[in-house]
N, C-alpha and C positions, 0 to 999 in steps of 0.2 A: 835101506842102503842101496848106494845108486852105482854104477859103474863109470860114472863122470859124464859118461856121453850125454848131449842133452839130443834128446827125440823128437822129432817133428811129429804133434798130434794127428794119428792116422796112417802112420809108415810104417811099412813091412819089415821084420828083421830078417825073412828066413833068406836059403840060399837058391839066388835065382839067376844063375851061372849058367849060360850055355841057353838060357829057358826064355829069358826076356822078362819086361814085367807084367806080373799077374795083375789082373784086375781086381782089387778088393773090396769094390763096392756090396755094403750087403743088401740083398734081394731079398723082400719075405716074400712068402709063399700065400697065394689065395687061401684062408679056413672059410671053412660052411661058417656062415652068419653075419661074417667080418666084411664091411662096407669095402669099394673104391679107395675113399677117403682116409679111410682106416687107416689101409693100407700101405698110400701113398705117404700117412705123417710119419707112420711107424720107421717107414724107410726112411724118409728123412731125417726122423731123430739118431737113428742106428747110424748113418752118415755125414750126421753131422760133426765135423770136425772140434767145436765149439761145447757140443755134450759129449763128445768121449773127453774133451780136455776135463768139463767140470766135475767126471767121476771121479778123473785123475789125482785135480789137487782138491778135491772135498767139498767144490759149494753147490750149494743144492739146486743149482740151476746153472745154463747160460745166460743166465739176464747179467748174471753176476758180472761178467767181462765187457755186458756194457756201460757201466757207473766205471770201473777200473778203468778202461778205453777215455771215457770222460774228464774221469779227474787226472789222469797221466797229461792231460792238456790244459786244468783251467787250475787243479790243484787248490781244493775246497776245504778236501777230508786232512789235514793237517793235526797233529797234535795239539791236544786241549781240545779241541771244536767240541760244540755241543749239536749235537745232528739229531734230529727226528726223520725217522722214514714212515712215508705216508704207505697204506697197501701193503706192507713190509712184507705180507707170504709170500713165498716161501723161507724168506730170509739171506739168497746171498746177497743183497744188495749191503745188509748188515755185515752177512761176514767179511766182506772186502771192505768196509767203512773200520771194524775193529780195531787191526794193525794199524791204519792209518791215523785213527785220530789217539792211539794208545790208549784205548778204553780198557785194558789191562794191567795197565801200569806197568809193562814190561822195560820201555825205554826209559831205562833211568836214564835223569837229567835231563825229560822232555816233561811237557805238560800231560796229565792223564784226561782224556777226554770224556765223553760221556754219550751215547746214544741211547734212544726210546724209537721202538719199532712198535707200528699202532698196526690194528688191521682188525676186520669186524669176524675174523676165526680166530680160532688159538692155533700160535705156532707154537711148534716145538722148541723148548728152550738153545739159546745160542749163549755161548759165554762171553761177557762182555757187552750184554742188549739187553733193558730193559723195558718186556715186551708186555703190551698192554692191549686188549679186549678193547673195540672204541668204533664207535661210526665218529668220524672225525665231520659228518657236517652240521651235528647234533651244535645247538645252539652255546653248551658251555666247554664245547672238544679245546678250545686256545686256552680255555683258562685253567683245564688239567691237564694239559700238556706243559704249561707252564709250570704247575704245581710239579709234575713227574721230576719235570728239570731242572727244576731249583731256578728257575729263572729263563730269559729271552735263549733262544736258538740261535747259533751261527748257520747251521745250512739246516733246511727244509727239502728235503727230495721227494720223489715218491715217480715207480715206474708201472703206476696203476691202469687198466685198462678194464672199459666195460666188457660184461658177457659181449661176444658175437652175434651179432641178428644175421649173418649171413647177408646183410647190406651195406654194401660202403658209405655211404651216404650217410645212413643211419650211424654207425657203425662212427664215424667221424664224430657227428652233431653229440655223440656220449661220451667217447671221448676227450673232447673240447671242453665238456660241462664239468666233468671230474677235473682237468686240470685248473678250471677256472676257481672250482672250490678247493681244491688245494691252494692256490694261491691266494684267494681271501683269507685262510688259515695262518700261511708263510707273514702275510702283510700284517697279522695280529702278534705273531709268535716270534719272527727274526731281531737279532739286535742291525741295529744301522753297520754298513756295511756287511751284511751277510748273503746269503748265496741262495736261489730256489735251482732246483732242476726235477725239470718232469716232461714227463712222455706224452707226445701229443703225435695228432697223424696230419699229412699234408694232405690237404681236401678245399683249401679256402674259406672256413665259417671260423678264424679266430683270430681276426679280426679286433674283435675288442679286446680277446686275451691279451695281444702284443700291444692295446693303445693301454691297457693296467698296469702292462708290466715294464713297457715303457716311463712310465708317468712314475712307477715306486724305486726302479732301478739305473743303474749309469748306464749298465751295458746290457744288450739282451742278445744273445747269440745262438742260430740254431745249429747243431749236428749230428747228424746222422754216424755213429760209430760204427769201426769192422766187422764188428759181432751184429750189429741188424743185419736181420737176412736182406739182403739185396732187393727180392722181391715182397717184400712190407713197405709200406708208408709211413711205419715210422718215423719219428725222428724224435730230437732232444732240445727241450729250452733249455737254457740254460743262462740266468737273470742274476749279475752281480752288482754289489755295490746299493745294499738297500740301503733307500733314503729316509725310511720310515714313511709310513701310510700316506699316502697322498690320492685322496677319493675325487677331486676334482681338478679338473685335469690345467697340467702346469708346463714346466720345461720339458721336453723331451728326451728319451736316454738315446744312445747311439745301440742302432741294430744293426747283427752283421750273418752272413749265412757262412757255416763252414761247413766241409764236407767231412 
């Protein structure tokens, strides 16, 4: 129970009359053992505006608000959709796809939808996701994800990222690869007209990702949402209007960059 007021994630309630305001940034303290770096993310997660929201309302990450950030502007996750998320741990990318596509069946008089969250660990069960154990680049991943589904996907997402080499560079070129396989995946698994969205970083080597995704989609548009830290390279495809596989290269889709 709430007392109506709505809260701005990170605001003070106490009384700071006569006092000015306090600074409530949290500072951790150096321990024996505990890196710089440590340090430095620990503080950052502690202030970050983004993970106190997501303890707030329950999902298991801040990635979660940026697929929500997403679909608030392209509006994918709809009722009925049949959604597969590639990478799916920790799982809020699922929990905010839920409510939206009524994988619960709660809106009556809407269509109940259906997602399958893949990932090569076991997550913890989500209600409403049917979660599956799976290297998705494994030669028959489209034809049991198909199977899970009962048939073709409306959106394919996936906000997967390789380990860290501590090189950008590097660090990109794996990146790139993961999305690229993801979207051989989406090109086997989507019905016509459906939707990819996945996480890519701005480096210049993908190139041929946008002439694929060009070539299978109408539109391909990248952005960057609120919720990416400012200083990451991230960013987001996001490729609608599948035309169904097209391996050799044809009309071109229209690409656009948002911010």
């Amino acid at each position: 129970m709430t007392d109506g007021k709505k809260k701005t994630p990170g605001a003070s309630s106490g009384n700071t009359s006569g006092r000015g305001q306090r600074d409530l940034k949290v500072r951790v303290k150096t321990a024996k053992g505990r890196k710089l770096s440590s340090k430095l993310w620990l503080e950052r997660q502690l202030n970050d505006p983004y993970v106190v929201r997501a303890k707030r309302e329950g999902y298991r990450g801040r990635a979660a608000y940026k697929i929500l950030e997403i679909d608030e502007r392209f509006r994918f996750l709809v009722p009925g959709a049949r959604v597969v998320d590639l990478g799916c741990a920790p799982g809020g990318w699922c929990q905010v796809a839920v409510p939206r596509i009524n994988a619960l069946g709660e809106k009556k008089g809407k269509a109940q939808g259906r997602i399958i969250g893949v990932d090569l660990q076991e997550v913890d069960a989500i209600a409403g996701v049917e979660l599956h154990q799976l290297d998705f680049m494994e030669d028959d991943a489209d034809e049991k994800v198909k199977a899970w589904l009962g048939g073709q996907a409306d959106v394919v997402m996936s906000d997967m990222a390789a380990a860290s080499s501590g090189h950008r560079g590097t660090d990109h070129l794996r990146i790139i690869a993961l999305c690229e396989a993801a979207a051989q995946l989406a090109f086997d698994v989507l019905e016509p007209g459906g939707t990819f969205v996945a996480k890519v970083l701005a480096g210049g080597a993908e190139n041929d990702l946008q002439a694929q995704l060009k070539r299978n989609f109408t539109k391909v548009v990248h952005m960057k949402p609120p919720a990416s830290r400012q200083d990451s390279s991230e960013k987001f495809v996001i490729a609608t209007g599948f035309r169904g596989r097209r391996d050799a290269a044809g009309e071109d889709g229209e690409e656009q960059d948002e911010g």
